[in-house]
FIFI-543871 format. One record per residue (C-alpha): residue number from 0; residue in three letters; chain; x, y, z. Coordinates in nm, 4 decimals, decimal comma, padded with zeros to 6 digits. Layout:
# FIFI-543871
+-----+------+------+----------+----------+----------+
! pos ! code ! unit !       px !       py !       pz !
+-----+------+------+----------+----------+----------+
! NUM !  ALA !    A !        X !        Y !        Z !
...
+-----+------+------+----------+----------+----------+
# end
This chain:
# FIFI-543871
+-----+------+------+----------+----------+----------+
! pos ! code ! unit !       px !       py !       pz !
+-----+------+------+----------+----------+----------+
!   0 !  UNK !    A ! -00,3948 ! -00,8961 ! -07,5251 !
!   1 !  UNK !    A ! -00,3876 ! -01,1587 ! -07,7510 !
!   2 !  UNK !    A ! -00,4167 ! -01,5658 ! -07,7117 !
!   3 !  UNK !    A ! -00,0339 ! -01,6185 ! -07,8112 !
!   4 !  UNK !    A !  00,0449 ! -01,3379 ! -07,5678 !
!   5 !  UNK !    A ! -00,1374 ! -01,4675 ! -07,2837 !
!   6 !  UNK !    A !  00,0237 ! -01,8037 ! -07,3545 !
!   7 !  UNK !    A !  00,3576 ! -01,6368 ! -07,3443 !
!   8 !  UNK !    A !  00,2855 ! -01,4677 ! -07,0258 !
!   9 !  UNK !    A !  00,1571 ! -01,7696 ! -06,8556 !
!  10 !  UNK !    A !  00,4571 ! -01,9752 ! -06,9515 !
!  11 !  UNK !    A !  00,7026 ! -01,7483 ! -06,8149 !
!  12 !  UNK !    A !  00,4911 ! -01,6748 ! -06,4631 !
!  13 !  UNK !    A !  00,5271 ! -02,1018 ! -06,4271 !
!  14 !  UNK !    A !  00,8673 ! -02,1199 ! -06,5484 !
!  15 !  UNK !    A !  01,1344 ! -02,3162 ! -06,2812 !
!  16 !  UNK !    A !  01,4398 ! -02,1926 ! -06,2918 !
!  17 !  UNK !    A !  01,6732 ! -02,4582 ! -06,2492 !
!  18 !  UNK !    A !  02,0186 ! -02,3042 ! -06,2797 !
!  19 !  UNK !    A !  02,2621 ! -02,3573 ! -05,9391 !
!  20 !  UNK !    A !  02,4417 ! -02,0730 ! -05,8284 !
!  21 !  UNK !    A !  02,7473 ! -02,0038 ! -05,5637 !
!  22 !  UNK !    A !  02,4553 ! -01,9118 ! -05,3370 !
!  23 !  UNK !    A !  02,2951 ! -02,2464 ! -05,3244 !
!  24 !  UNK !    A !  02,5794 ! -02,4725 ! -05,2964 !
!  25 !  UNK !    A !  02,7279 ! -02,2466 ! -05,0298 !
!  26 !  UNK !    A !  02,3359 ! -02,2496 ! -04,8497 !
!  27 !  UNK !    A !  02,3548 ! -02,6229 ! -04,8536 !
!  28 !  UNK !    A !  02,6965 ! -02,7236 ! -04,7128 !
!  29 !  UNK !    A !  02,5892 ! -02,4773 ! -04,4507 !
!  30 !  UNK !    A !  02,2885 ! -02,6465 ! -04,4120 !
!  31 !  UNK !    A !  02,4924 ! -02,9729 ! -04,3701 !
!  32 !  UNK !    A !  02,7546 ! -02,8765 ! -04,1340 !
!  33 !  UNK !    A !  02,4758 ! -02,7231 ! -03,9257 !
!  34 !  UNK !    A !  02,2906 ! -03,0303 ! -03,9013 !
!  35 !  UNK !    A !  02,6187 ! -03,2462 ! -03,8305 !
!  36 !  UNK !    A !  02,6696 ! -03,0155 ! -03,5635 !
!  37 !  UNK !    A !  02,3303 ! -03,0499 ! -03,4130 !
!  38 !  UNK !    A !  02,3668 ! -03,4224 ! -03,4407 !
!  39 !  UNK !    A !  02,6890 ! -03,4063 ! -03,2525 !
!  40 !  UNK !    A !  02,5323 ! -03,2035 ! -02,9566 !
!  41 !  UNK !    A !  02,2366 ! -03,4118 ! -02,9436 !
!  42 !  UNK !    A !  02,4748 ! -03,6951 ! -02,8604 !
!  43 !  UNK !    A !  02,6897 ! -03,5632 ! -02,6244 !
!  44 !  UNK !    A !  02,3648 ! -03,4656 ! -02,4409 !
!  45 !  UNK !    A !  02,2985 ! -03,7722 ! -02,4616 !
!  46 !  UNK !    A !  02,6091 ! -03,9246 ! -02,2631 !
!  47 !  UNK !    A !  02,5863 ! -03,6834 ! -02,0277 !
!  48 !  UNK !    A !  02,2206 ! -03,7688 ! -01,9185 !
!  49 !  UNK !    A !  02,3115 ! -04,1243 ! -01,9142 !
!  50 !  UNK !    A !  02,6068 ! -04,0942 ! -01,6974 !
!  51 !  UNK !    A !  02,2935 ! -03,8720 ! -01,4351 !
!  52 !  UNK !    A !  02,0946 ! -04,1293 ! -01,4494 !
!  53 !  UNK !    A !  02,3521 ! -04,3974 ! -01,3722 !
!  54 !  UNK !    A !  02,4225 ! -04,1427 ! -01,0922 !
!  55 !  UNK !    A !  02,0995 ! -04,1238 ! -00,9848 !
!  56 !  UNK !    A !  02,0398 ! -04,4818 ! -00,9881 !
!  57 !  UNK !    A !  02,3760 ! -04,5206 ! -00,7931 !
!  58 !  UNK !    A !  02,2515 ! -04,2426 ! -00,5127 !
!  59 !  UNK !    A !  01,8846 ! -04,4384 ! -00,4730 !
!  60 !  UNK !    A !  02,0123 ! -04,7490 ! -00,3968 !
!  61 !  UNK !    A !  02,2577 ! -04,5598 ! -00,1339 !
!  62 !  UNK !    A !  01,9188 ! -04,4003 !  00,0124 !
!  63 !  UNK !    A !  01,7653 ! -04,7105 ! -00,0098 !
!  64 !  UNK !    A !  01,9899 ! -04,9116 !  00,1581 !
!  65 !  UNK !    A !  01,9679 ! -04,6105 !  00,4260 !
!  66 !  UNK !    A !  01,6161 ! -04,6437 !  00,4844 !
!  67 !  UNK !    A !  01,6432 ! -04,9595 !  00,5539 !
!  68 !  UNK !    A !  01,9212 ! -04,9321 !  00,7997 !
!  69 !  UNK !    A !  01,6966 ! -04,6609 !  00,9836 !
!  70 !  UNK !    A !  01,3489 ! -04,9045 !  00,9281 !
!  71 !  UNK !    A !  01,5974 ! -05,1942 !  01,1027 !
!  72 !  UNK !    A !  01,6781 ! -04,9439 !  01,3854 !
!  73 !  UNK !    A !  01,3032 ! -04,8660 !  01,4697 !
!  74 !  UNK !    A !  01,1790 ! -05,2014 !  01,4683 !
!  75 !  UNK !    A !  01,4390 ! -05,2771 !  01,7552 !
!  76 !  UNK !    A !  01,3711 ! -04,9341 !  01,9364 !
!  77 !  UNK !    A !  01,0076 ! -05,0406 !  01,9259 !
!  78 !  UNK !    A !  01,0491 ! -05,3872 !  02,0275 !
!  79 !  UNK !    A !  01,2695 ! -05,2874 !  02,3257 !
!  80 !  UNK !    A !  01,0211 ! -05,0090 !  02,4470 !
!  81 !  UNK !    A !  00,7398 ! -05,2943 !  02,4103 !
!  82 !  UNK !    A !  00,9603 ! -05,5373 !  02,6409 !
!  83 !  UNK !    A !  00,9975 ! -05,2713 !  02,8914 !
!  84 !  UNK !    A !  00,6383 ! -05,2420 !  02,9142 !
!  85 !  UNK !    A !  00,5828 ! -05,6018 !  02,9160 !
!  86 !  UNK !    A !  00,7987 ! -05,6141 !  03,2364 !
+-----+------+------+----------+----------+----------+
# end
């Protein structure tokens, strides 16, 4: 094998081939809509955990508020069965 041969060979093995076909348009706005679509659940998710956590937040104060309803309750249980055996 000659030098212009080699040459030849070498230039064809690094050759880019940058013709588009039907393929690779059709690949990309798949690509696209795909991602879109991905995007769009991602948001959705999104709202829905928000509207939880508002939930949540909502539901902890509730149980909080509860708590210290019951906490109120005790102290004046306590206090009475303390008078009692004051007297």
């Amino acid at each position: 094998m000659n030098v212009e041969e080699r040459r030849t060979l070498d230039q064809k093995r690094f050759e880019i081939d940058t013709k588009f076909n039907i393929a690779h348009i059709a690949a990309t706005v798949a690509m696209v809509i795909a991602l879109s679509k991905c995007g769009t659940d991602i948001r959705d998710v999104q709202v829905e955990h928000s509207v939880e956590i508002k939930h949540l937040k909502e539901s902890r104060e509730e149980v909080r508020d509860s708590l210290e309803k019951i906490n109120l309750k005790l102290d004046r249980l306590i206090e009475q069965r303390n008078d009692a055996r004051r007297k």
